[in-house]
N, C-alpha and C positions, 0 to 999 in steps of 0.2 A: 389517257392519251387524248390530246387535242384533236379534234376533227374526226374522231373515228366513224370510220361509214357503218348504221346499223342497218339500212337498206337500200338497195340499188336496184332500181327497178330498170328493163329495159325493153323498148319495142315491145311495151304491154297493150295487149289491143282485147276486148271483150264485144262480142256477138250477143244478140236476142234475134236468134232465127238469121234474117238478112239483114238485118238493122245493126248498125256497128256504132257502140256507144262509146267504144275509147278505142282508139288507131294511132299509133303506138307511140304511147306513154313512155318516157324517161325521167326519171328522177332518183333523187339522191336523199337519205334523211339522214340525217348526221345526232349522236350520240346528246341531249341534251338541247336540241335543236325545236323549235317554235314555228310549224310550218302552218299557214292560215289558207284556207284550199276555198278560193268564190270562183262564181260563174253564176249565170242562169239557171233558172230551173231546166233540166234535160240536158245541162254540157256535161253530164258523167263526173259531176264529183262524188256523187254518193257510190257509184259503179266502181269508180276509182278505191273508194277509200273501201266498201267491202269485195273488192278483189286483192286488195293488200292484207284481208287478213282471212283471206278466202271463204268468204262466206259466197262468195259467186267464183265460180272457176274461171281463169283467164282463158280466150281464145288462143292466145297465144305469145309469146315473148317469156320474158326473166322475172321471177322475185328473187334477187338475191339478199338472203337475212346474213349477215356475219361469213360475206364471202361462200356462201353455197345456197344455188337453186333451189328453192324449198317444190318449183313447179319438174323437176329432176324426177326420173322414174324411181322408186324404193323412197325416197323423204320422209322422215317421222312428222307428218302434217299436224297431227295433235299434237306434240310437242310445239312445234314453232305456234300453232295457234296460243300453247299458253305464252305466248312471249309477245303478243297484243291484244294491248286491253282493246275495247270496246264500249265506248259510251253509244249508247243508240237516242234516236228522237224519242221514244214512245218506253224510253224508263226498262223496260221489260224485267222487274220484278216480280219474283213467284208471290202471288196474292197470299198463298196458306200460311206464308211466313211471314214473320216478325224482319221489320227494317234488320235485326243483329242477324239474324237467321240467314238472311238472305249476303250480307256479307262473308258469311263462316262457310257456307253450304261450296262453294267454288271449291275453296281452300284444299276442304276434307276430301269431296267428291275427285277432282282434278288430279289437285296439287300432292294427295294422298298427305296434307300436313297434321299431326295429331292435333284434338280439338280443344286441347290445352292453346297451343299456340297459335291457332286457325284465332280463336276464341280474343285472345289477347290482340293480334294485329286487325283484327276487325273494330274491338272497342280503341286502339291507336287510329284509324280508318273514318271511323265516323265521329271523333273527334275533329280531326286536321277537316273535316267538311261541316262541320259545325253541328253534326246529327248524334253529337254524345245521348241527347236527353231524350230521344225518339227509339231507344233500342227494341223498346216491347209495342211499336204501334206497328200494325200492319200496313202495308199499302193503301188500303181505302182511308183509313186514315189521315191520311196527309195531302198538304197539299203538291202541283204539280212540281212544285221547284223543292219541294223535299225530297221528293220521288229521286228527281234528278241527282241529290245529293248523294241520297244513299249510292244509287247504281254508280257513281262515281266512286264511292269509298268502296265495294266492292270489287271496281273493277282495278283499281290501288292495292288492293288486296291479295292480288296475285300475283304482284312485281314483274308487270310487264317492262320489257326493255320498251317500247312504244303504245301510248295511249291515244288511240282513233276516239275522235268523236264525231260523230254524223249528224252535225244541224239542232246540237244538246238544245238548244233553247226555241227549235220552231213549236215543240208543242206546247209551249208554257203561254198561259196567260203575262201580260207584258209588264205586269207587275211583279213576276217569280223571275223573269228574264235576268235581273240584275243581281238577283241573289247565287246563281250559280255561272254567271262569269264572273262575279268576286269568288268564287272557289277556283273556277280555272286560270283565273289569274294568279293564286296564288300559290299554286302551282307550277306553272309555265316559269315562278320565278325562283323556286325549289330546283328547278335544276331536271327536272322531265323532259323526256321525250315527248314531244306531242305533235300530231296531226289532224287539222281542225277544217271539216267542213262546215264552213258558216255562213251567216248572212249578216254578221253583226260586222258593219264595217270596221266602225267605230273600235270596238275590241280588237277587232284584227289587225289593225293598226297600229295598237297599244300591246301587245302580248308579243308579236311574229318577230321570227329572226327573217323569218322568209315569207314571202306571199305568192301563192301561184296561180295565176288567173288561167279558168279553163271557159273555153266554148267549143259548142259542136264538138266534144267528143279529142279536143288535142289542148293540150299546156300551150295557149296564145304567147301569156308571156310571164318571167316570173323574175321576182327582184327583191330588194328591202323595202321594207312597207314605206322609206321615204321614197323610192325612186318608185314603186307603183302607184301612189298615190298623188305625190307630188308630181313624176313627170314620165307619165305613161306613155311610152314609144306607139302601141299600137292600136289604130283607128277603134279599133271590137273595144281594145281592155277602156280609152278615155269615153268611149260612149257608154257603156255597162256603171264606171263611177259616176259618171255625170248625173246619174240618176239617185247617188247617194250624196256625193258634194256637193248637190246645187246649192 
């Protein structure tokens, strides 16, 4: 089904004490859809995108996943958590394990899949991330754009309906940066859901079906990456590019 909405967020607003970091968020992520989420450091895109897969608890408003509130009293919150992945900045692979280890371990532990099959779609997983030849290296081992790679194939590895990433390439040296937005791009053209906090214009521009420019805490303004970038209606979103375009 064309356009199927896989989440609809509404009047999401999140608190730290008296500090209000998202007042109230509306959006829509649509089934195979490429959404590139900028702003400033401190406009709550990271707030945003882990209150989407609740790693932070909303103050208040709607997650709706496939037509029902997952923020609704009785919701199987574990459940819908397996149904977003999670790429983080800082990798957060289990050091004791082996790169294979660390993709299979969700699977079993989670997914409850037997380790036949857990086993099998991990070595498909770090393959499609180009990490077939690294299965027996631990974390320390590698460098930070492998890291990056694996935790992606992991996080593929649990068929999330939607794949969050939070700022995958601010902790990489700028030399690893390009090696894993060539994986998420080519993905993004596999036909994935994804939701991408970045700083990478350039990429967000080339990947996005959608762009949604935040400051202070609200969706300023959101568009096609031609019409955000080409012909940004609002005064915040053409000052914030200016800084990237000049």
């Amino acid at each position: 089904m064309e356009n199927e909405t896989v989440l609809n967020i509404k009047h999401l607003k999140k608190s730290f004490g008296d500090h209000e970091v998202l007042k109230d968020i509306n959006m829509t992520v649509h089934k195979g859809e490429v959404i590139s989420i900028i702003g400033s450091s401190g406009s709550g895109k990271s707030t945003l995108l882990r209150s989407i897969n609740l790693l932070e608890t909303p103050t208040g408003g709607e997650i709706d996943y496939r037509g029902q509130n997952v923020l609704a009293k009785g919701y199987n919150l574990a459940a819908y958590r397996t149904h977003m992945g999670m790429v983080f900045q800082s990798f957060n692979l289990f050091a004791n394990l082996t790169a294979f280890q660390n993709v299979v371990v969700g699977q079993t532990t989670v997914l409850k899949r037997p380790k036949a099959e857990a086993e099998t779609i991990a070595t498909e997983n770090l393959e499609k991330v180009g990490m077939a030849d690294f299965g027996k290296a631990k974390p320390s081992q590698l460098s930070g754009g492998q890291m990056q790679r694996v935790a992606i194939a992991r996080a593929l590895s649990m068929n999330p309906d939607v794949l969050l990433f939070d700022e995958p390439t601010s902790a990489l040296d700028p030399e690893m940066v390009g090696e894993v937005l060539r994986t998420m791009k080519e993905l993004a053209e596999s036909g994935l859901t994804m939701v991408i906090v970045t700083h990478e214009m350039q990429f967000a521009r080339e990947v996005s079906d959608r762009i949604i420019f935040m400051d202070q805490g609200v969706i300023a303004e959101e568009g096609t990456p031609d019409e955000l970038f080409g012909n940004p209606k609002e005064v915040r979103t053409r000052e914030f590019l200016s800084r990237y375009l000049a």
